[in-house]
C-alpha positions as CSV (number, residue, x, y, z in Angstrom):
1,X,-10.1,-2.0,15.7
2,X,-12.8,-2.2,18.5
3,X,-16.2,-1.1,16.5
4,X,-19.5,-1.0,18.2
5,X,-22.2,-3.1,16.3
6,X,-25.7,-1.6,16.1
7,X,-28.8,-3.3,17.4
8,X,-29.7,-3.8,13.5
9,X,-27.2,-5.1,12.0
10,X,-26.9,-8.7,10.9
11,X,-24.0,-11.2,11.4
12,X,-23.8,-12.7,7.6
13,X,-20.0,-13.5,6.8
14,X,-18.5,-15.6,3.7
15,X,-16.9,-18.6,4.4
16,X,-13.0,-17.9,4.3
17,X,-12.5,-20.8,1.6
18,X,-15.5,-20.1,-0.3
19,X,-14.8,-18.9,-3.9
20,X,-16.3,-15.5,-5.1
21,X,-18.6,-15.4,-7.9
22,X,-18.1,-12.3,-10.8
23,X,-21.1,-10.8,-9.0
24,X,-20.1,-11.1,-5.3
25,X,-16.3,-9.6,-6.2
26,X,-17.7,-6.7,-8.3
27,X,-20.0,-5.5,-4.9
28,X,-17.2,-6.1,-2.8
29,X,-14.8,-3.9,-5.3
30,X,-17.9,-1.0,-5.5
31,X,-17.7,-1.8,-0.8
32,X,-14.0,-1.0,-1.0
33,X,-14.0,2.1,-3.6
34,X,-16.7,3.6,-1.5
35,X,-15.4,3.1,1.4
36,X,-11.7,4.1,0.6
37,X,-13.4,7.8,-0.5
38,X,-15.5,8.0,2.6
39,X,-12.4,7.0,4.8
40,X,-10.2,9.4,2.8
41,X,-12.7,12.2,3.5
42,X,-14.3,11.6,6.8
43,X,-11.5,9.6,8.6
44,X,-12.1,5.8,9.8
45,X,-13.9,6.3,12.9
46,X,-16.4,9.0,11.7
47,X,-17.4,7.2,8.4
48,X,-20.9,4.8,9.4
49,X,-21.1,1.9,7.5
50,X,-24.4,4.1,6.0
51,X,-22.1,6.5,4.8
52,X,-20.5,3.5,2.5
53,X,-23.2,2.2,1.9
54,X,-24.9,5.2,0.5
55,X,-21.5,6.2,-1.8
56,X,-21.8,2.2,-3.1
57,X,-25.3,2.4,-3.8
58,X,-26.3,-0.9,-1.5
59,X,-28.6,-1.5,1.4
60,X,-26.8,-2.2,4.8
61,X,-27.8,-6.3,4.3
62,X,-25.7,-6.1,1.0
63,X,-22.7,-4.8,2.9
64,X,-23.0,-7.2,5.9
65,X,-23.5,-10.0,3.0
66,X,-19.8,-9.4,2.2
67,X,-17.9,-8.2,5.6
68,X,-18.9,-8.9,9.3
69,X,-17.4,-5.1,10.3
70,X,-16.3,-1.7,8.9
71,X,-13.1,-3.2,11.0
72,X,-13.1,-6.1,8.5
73,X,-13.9,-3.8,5.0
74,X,-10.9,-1.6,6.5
75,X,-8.5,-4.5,6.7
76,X,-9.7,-5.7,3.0
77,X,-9.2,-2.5,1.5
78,X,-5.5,-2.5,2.5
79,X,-4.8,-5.9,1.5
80,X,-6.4,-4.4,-2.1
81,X,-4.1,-1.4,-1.8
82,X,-1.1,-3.7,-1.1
83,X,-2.0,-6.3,-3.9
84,X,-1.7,-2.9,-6.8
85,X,1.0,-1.8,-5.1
86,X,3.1,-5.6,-5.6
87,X,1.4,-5.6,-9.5
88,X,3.1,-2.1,-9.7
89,X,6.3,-3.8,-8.6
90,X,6.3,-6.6,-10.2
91,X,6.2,-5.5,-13.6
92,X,8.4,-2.6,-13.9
93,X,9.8,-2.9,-17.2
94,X,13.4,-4.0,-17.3
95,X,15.8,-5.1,-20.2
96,X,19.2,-6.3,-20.1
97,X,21.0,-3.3,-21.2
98,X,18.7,-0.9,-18.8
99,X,21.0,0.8,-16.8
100,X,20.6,1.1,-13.1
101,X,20.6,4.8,-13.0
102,X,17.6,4.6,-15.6
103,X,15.6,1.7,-14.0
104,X,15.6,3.3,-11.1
105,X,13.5,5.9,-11.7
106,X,11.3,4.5,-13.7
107,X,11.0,1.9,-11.1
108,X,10.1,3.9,-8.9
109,X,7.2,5.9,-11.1
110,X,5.7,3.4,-11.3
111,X,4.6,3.2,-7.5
112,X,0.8,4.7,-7.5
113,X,0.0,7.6,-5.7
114,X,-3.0,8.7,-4.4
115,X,-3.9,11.2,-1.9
116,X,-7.0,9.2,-0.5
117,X,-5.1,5.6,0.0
118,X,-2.0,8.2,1.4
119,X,-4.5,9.5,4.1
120,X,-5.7,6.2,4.8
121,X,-3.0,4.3,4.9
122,X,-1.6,6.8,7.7
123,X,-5.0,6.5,9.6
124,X,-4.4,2.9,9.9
125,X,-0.9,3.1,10.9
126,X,-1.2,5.5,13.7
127,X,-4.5,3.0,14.7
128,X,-1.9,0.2,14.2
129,X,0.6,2.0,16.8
130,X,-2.7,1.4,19.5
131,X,-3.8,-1.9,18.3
132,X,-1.8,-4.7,18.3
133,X,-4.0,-6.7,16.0
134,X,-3.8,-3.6,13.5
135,X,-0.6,-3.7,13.9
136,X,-0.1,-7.3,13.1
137,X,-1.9,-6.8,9.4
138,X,0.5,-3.8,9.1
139,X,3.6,-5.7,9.4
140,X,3.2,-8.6,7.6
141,X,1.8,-6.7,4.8
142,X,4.7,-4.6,4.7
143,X,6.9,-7.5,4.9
144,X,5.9,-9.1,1.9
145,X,5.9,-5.8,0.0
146,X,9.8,-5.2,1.2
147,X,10.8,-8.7,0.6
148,X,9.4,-8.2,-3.2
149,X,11.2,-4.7,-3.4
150,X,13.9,-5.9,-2.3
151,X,14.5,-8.9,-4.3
152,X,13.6,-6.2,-8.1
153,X,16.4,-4.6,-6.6
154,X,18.8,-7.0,-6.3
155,X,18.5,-8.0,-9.7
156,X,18.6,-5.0,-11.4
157,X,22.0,-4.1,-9.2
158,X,23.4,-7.9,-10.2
159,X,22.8,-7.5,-14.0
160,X,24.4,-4.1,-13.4
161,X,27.2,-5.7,-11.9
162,X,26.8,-3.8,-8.2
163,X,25.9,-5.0,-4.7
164,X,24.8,-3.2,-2.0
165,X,27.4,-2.8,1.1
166,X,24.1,-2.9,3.5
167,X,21.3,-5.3,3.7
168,X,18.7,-4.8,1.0
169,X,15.9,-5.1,3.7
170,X,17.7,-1.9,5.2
171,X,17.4,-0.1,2.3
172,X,13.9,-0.5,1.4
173,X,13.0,0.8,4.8
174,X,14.5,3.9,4.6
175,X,13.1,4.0,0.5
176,X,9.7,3.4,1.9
177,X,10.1,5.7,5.4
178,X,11.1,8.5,2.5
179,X,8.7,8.1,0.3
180,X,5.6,8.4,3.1
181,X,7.2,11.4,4.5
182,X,7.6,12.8,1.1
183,X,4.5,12.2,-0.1
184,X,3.3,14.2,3.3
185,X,5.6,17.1,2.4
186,X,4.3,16.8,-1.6
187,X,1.0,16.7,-1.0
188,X,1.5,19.7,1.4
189,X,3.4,22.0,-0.6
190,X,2.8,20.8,-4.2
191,X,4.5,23.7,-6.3
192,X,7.8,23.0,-4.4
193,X,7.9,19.0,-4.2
194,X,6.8,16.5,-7.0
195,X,5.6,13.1,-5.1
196,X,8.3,10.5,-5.6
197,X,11.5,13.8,-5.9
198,X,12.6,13.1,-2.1
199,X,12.3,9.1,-3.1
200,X,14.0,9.5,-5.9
201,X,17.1,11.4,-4.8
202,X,17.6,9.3,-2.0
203,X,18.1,6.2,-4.2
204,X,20.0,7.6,-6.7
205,X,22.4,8.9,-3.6
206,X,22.2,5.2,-2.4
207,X,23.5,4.1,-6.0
208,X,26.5,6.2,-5.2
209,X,27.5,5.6,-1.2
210,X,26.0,2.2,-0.5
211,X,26.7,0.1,-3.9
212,X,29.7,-1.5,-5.1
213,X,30.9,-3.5,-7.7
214,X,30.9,-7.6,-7.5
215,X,34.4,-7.5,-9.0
216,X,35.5,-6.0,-6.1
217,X,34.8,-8.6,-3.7
């Protein structure tokens, strides 16, 4: 994202390898929760780094003291977003007698939805569709969060004793395709569609056409 520095503002960036102190996180966390409300209300490109600045309670030299660019806060907030979304993955709750038909919705609960990330995250992907640097954040951050999907899935099908007949990597691309248009069509018409239903009937129709047992092989 190309933004356009004012004549004020200072050029103060952290040293990649330098650790954070308690301090220094917590103003970055109160930088990224007021900027993920300003970008979920105003858009990107018509929320000033004032605008944040004012929601966080900080003077412009605190925010420049933590990122060189709203370009920069924008690509920490969805490295944030993405981090809860691979804790939320990570420890879905799974025993060794949970069925798969069970696990899978509860697995998939547990994904967190919010309307503000939901409009921001679609911002940045139709910027990423423009902006090939944007674009290469996108994908590998979506890479890792398939490749962990992927591999909860495979374990909860191989304790159940299934395997899917396509590659896993195929699946969770159509889960995660359904789930952001779903959450469009929930958010849109919320008395007819619950966030995760389209999700979840998807992959419990998966279960059925595109699973088979190992003892078939």
């Amino acid at each position: 994202m190309g933004t356009q520095r004012d004549d004020d503002e200072m050029d103060v960036t952290t040293p990649p390898d330098r650790p954070l102190s308690r301090k220094r996180r917590q103003t970055r966390d109160r930088l990224l929760s007021a900027a993920l409300d300003a970008f979920a209300e105003r858009g990107f490109h018509a929320s000033s780094v004032e605008d944040i600045c004012e929601r966080a309670g900080m003077t412009r030299g605190g925010f420049y003291g933590n990122f060189a660019s709203k370009d920069e806060l924008f690509l920490a907030l969805y490295e944030q977003q993405t981090a809860h979304l691979l804790d939320a993955i990570s420890t879905t709750p799974r025993t060794d007698n949970t069925v798969v038909q069970e696990y899978v919705p509860a697995f998939l609960g547990t994904i967190p939805q919010d309307l503000r990330w939901h409009l921001v995250n679609s911002e940045f992907a139709l910027h990423a569709l423009r902006d090939p640097a944007a674009a290469a954040v996108l994908v590998e951050a979506t890479t890792r969060l398939r490749a962990r999907m992927s591999s909860r899935i495979n374990a909860v099908l191989t304790a159940a004793g299934l395997r899917l007949t396509v590659p896993t990597d195929t699946v969770v691309r159509w889960l995660f395709a359904v789930r952001n248009g779903g959450l469009t069509q929930s958010y849109l018409e919320p008395d007819l569609l619950h966030p995760n239903e389209l999700l979840d009937q998807l992959a419990q129709l998966l279960l059925v056409v595109a699973t088979r047992t190992t003892d078939s092989d």
